[in-house]
C-alpha positions in Angstrom: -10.0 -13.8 27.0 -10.7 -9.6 26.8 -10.0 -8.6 23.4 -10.1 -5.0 23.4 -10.5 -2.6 20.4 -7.1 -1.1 19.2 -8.2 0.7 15.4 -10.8 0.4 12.2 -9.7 -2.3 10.0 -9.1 1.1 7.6 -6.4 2.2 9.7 -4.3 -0.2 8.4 -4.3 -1.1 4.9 -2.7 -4.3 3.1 1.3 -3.5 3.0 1.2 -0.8 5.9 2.0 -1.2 9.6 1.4 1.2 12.7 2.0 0.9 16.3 -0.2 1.1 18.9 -0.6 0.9 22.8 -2.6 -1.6 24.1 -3.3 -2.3 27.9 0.3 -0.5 28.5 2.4 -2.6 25.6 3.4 -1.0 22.4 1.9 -3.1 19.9 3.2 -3.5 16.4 -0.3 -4.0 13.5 0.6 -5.5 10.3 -1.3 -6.6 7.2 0.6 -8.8 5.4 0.2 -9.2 2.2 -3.1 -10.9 1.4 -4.5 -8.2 4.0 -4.4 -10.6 6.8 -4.1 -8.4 10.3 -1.5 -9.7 12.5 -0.1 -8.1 15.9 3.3 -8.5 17.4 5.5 -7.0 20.1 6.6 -3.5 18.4 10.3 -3.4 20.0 12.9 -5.2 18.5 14.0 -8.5 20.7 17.7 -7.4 19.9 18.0 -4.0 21.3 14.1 -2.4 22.1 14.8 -0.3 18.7 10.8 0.3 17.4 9.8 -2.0 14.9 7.7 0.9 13.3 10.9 2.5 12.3 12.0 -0.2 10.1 10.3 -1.4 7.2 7.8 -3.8 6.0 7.1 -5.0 2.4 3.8 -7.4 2.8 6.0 -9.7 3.7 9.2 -8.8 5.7 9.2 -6.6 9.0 12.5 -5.2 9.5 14.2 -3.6 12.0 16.5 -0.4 11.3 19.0 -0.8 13.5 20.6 -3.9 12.5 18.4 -4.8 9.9 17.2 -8.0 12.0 14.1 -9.7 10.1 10.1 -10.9 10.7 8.3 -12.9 9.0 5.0 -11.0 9.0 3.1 -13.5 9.6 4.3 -15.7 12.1 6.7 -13.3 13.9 9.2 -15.9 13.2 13.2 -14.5 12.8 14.3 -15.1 8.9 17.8 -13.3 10.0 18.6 -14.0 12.4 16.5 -17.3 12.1 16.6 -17.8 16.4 14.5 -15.3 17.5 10.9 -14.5 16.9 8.6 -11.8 17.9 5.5 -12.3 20.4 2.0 -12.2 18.6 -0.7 -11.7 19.8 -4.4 -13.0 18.8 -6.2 -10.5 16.4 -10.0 -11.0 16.0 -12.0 -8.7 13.9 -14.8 -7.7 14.6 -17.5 -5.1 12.3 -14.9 -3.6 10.6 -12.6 -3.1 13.8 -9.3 -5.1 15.2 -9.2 -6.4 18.3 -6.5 -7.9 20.8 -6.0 -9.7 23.3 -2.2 -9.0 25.5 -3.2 -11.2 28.6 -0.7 -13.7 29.1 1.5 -12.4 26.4 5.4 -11.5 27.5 7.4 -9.6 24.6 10.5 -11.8 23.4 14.0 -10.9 23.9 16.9 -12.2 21.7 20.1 -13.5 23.4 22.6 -12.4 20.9 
């Protein structure tokens, strides 16, 4: 695997989330509460709407559009519960987050 260097581990503090664009994907950063740093697919599976735009509580990521919802730490769909989003593998590394998006194909929702 080629993890490569997306941010300080200060860019994102416990609570927050940013975006980023990594090897061409936009890339969604969270730290969940607890401050573990987790990194999913940063559109929506329902319509592409930028998770960034939504909202996230520690614990919740969720989309503006239609209010669809993360768990934000396994990507898994609370509402609606059959979706998910992709995640991809964080390591960090002195102070700095890493990625890896080889292999990893954003999700899209059916309904």
């Amino acid at each position: 695997m080629s993890f490569t260097k997306v941010c300080a581990l200060d860019d994102i503090w416990e609570g927050e989330m940013e975006t980023f664009t990594v090897n061409g994907q936009d890339i969604l950063l969270v730290c969940a509460e607890g401050g573990e740093v987790k990194a999913f697919q940063g559109m929506c599976p329902h319509q592409d709407i930028p998770l960034v735009e939504g909202k996230f509580d520690g614990k919740t990521v969720l989309c503006r559009a239609h209010l669809w919802q993360f768990d934000a730490c396994s990507g898994k769909g609370i509402n609606p519960s059959n979706c998910k989003l992709a995640e991809y593998p964080v390591k960090i590394i002195d102070n700095h987050v890493y990625l890896e998006t080889e292999g990893i194909v954003p999700e899209f929702a059916d309904s």
